[in-house]
Each structure stands twice: as structure tokens, then as C-alpha cells.
Residue, then its C-alpha position, 0 to 999 in steps of 0.5 A: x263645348x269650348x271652355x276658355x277658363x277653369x274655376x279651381x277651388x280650395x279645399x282646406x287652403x282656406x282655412x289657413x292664416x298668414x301662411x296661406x300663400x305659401x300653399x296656393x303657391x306651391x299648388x300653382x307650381x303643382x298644376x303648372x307641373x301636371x299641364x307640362x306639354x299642353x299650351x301655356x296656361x295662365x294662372x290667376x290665384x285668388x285668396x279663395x279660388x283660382x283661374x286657369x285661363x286656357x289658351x286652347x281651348x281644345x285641350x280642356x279636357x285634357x287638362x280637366x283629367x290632369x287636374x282631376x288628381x292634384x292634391x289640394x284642389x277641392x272641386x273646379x268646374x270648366x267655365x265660359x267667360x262672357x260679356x256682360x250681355x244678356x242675349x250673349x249669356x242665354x245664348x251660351x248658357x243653352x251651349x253649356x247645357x246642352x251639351x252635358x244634359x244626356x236624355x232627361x234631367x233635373x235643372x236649376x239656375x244659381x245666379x250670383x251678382x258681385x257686380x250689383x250695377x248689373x240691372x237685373x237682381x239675382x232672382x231676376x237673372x235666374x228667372x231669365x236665364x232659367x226660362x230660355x234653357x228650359x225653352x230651348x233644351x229638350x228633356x228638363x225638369x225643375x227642380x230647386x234641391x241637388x238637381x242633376x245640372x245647376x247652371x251658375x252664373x256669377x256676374x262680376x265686374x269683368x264678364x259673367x262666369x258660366x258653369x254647370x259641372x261641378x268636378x271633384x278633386x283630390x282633396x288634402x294638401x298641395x304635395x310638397x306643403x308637408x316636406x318630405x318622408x321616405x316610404x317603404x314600399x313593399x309589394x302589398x296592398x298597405x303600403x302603397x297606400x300609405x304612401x297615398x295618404x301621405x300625399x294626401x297631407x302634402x308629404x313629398x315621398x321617396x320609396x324604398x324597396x327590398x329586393x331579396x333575389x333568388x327568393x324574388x324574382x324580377x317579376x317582383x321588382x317590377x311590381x313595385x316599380x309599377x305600384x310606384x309608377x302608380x303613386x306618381x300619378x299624384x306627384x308627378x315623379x317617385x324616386x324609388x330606392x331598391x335595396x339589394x336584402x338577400x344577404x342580410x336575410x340570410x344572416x338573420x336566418x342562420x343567427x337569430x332564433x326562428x321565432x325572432x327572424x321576422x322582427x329582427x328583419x323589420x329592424x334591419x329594414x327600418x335602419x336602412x330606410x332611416x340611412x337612405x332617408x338621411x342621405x335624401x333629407x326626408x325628415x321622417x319614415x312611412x309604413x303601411x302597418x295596421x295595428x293587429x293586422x300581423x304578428x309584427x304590427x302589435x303594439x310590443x312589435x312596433x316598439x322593438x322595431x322602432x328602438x333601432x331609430x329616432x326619426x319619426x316613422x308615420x303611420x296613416x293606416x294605424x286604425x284602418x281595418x283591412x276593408x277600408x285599405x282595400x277600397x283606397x287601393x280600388x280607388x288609387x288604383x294599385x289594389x289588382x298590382x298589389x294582388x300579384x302573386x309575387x312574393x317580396x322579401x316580407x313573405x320569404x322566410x315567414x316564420x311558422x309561430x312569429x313572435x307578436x310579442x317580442x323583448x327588446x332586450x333578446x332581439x339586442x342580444x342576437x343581433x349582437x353576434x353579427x356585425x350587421x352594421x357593415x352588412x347594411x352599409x354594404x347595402x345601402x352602397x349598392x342600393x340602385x335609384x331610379x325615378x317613375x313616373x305615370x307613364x312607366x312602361x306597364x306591359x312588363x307587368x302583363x308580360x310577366x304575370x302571363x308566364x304563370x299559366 
């Protein structure tokens, strides 16, 4: 089937106020990005939905897939224009419904009539269209409540819109409506996560990782390059800051009472992403923490790790419980990367009985033995960026996890 347009519709853009444009906008910016490479689209934004109008129609099911994962978009649906005909509308009404009915399924005809000189009435066109669908496409049945099919047909002043898929999309908020954070990407199931949901509201993201080599490997940094890769999938690009740890590790392990490592360790985390976070223009800092989930995600963890920044630092999966992490890693695609059995620096150097609830006031007086301030600048320093995108090279990964068996 040619479609000449798509129907794209808001989702919680609509309940914005004087400020709406600035988010229809930024997703018209958004989808332009995501169509780079296919002919030019037109783009007619209204205060409630919004029009591609495709120029090849043979690329409209590329451009459906590219939509598919654009935050801000709460469903569309391919459309045929036609003229104001009725033997024309009946004509493509049966092309449009053909070819989507597979075997048998449940039809229903939805008639709206903005253009009230249109001579037939709402149940009218319903009743027309209806009959000739059913008289020349095999295998429907009727039916009036959730049919598999609803053919719509909206008649307006400029032409009679016809659509009978309804796509689900992204949801949320058109990324960059919510400023810019930096995330910080570990190899594990919660971050990647977290950074999604981050997406999700509108947040640009920058990501940083640690790296911690010979504690880990290459095959490791190239798992988050992967998970990042991933991400891009819904923002186009993610630069990705990979922080060189080992020596920082180190000096915690031989200062810093073993039961103390772990959260004197997220403290040197967490300033270095607050001074690569200052140096991008984010305005705050992700996590993928879970209360409870871990020794250094109680309440009394958080709060001595927190002391070494005043930036905000979010925290979307707070009240999520592991379950409901893994079934967003399912569906965003990162959980069978995440499972890779690479270790990354928050694994190495485990302490076997973590403190999970640690003073403040101790962690302070340890670290005060060591200049860790020249330390983190140093690393910082030597901090190597790159940009992923969705099309990432992903053999690496294959290549590498083939070596272990």
C-alpha cells in the first residue's frame, strides 16, 4: 500500500499551555533528525497533531520504523489522502484494508465529518464505506467494541483522510524539552535503564563510565559502548565519557577500611561525573540506584555518597523493584548486553561485608589521608569521549563474548 502522509499524535504535548510550541518544535526537530537519509519530508505541525507529508512513498515504511522510538509521539497512523469523492474514498478504502486484513478479522468503519457541506452525515459514510469493504474484502466480521481493523475516515475541507492502523509510540516528552543530565553508565542491568527513563521526560544524556584496566577488560568497554549505542536508539547520538579508574581504585583499597571501600569509591565516582557534568553544561546527574537493591543503595549510603555534590543526582528507578528493571531492559533492548558476563569497576574489589549503613563523618576522615583531589583531576584529564550512535559496529561484542567458551 502507498501512503502519501503519516498522522502523528501527541501524547502529553497536549496538556501543555502557552509553552506548547516550544515541544511541538523540538519534536518536529526530532523527527527531521531521525528521517536524515530519506527524501525530504514536509512537516505540518498542528496545535493537537501533526502531518508528514512523504514524498516517496516507497519509504513509508522506513520512516514508520524511525518513528516508532521518537519520544513525545503518542501514536500515528500511515494515511491515504483522497479527494472528496465518494466512489474514489470506497475504492481506497478497500486498498487500505486489504492489504493489512491477514485471514479473518473483526472490522469497523469510524466516519468524522469536520467539513459538515460533505452531503452524506457521519452514519451515512459509515454505512457507505462499511458495506463496500465488507462486499469486496474476504474474511470480516463486524464488530462495533476493539475490532482488530477500524477504518477511519476523517472528511475535511482539503480531502478525506483514511487510516486503519493505529501505531504505538514512545510516549513521554520530545528529548531535549528537559535540558541535559549526565548519566552514569555502568555495565549492569539498572543504568541503562535509568538513562531511558531519563529520555523519556525529555532529558538530553551524556554518559560516563569507568574503566578500571587490568581489573577489566576491553571486552567490558565495549559492552558499554554497546548499551550506549543502544540508548541512541532514541536520541539520535550519546556521547559517552570513559573515565580511566584504576588508580583511584587502588588508593581506596590500600587507605580506606575494607568495609568502607565500596562507598568511598561511589563518592570518587560521583565527583568525577559532577566535574565532567560541569564541564558539558548538564544541570544534573542519573543513577540507576533502587533503594534496598544493594549495600550501597540504603538510605545512609545515598546520603554519604551524596555529601561529595550539590547537583541534583536523579533517580528514576528509586521504587522500582528488580522485576520491573528487567522487563524495561527487555523492552529497550539492553537486558542480553547487560547480562554479559563482563566484570566493570562497581564489581571489582567487592567488599565481602560492605558497610550499608555508613557515617559520614568516618568515610571524611579516611579519604583525608589521601590527596584524592589530584587523583580525580588526573583522571578526568585523561577521560576519553567518543559519540555512539545506533549503528555502532555490534560484531565486537559477538566477537568477543565468543572467546569464553
Amino acid at each position: 500500500m502507498q501512503y502519501n502522509r503519516i498522522l502523528i499524535r501527541y501524547g502529553e504535548i497536549s496538556t501543555k499551555g502557552k509553552n506548547r510550541n516550544r515541544f511541538i518544535n523540538q519534536l518536529k526537530r526530532n523527527i527531521t533528525d531521525a528521517l536524515t537519509g530519506l527524501s525530504a519530508v514536509k512537516i505540518e505541525a498542528g496545535r493537537d497533531r501533526m502531518h508528514l507529508l512523504i514524498q516517496n512513498p516507497a519509504e513509508a515504511q522506513e520512516i514508520s520504523d524511525r518513528l516508532e522510538p521518537i519520544f513525545g509521539i503518542q501514536s500515528f497512523s500511515p494515511v491515504i489522502k483522497t479527494n472528496k469523492d465518494l466512489e474514489e474514498m470506497k475504492a481506497q478504502s478497500v486498498s487500505l484494508v486489504s492489504s493489512i486484513v491477514k485471514g479473518q478479522a473483526t472490522f469497523k468503519v469510524s466516519a468524522r465529518r469536520a467539513d459538515k457541506s460533505f452531503p452524506l452525515d457521519t452514519n451515512e459514510l459509515n454505512f457507505e464505506l462499511g458495506s463496500y469493504v465488507m462486499k469486496n474484502v474476504a474474511g470480516l466480521t463486524v464488530k462495533m467494541k476493539k475490532p482488530e481493523i477500524e477504518l477511519v475516515a476523517e472528511v475535511r475541507e482539503e480531502g478525506v483522510y483514511l487510516s486503519a492502523q493505529k501505531i504505538p509510540g514512545a510516549g513521554g516528552m520530545p528529548i531535549g524539552t528537559g535540558n541535559k543530565a549526565t548519566l552514569m553508565l555502568s555495565g549492569g542491568l539498572d543504568s541503562p535503564v535509568a538513562g531511558y527513563q531519563m529520555l523519556k521526560r525529555g532529558v538530553e544524556i551524556e554518559a560516563v563510565h569507568f574503566h578500571s584496566p587490568p581489573f577489566t577488560s576491553e571486552q567490558s568497554k565495549e559492552k558499554v559502548r554497546k548499551l550506549a549505542a543502544q540508548l541512541a536508539r532514541y536520541s539520535g547520538t550519546v556521547k559517552l565519557h570513559i573515565v580511566p579508574f584504576t588508580a583511584i581504585q587502588q588508593a581506596i583499597q590500600k587507605q580506606v577500611p575494607e568495609n568502607y571501600t565500596m562507598t568511598s569509591t561511589r563518592r570518587m565516582m560521583l565527583k568525577i561525573t559532577d566535574m565532567i557534568r560541569d564541564k558539558t553544561g548538564s544541570r544534573a546527574i542519573i543513577t540507576g540506584e533502587s533503594l534496598g537493591q544493594v549495600a550501597s543503595q540504603t538510605l545512609e549510603s545515598m546520603q554519604a555518597i551524596n555529601a561529595v555534590t550539590e547537583t541534583p543526582v536523579l533517580r528514576p528507578l528509586i521504587a522500582m523493584d528488580k522485576t520491573e528493571i528487567i522487563d524495561v531492559a527487555k523492552l529497550i533492548q539492553t537486558y542480553d548486553i547487560s547480562i554479559l558476563p563482563f566484570e566493570d569497576c562497581c564489581t571489582i574489589f567487592t567488599p565481602a561485608a560492605p558497610k550499608t549503613k555508613p557515617k559520614l563523618e568516618k568515610i571524611v576522615f579516611y579519604e583525608s589521608f589521601l590527596d584524592f583531589d589530584e587523583m580525580l583531576q588526573k583522571a578526568v584529564d585523561l577521560t576519553e569521549t567518543e559519540i555512539l550512535t545506533p549503528d555502532a559496529p555490534d560484531q565486537q561484542i559477538k566477537d568477543d563474548y565468543s572467546d569464553l567458551f
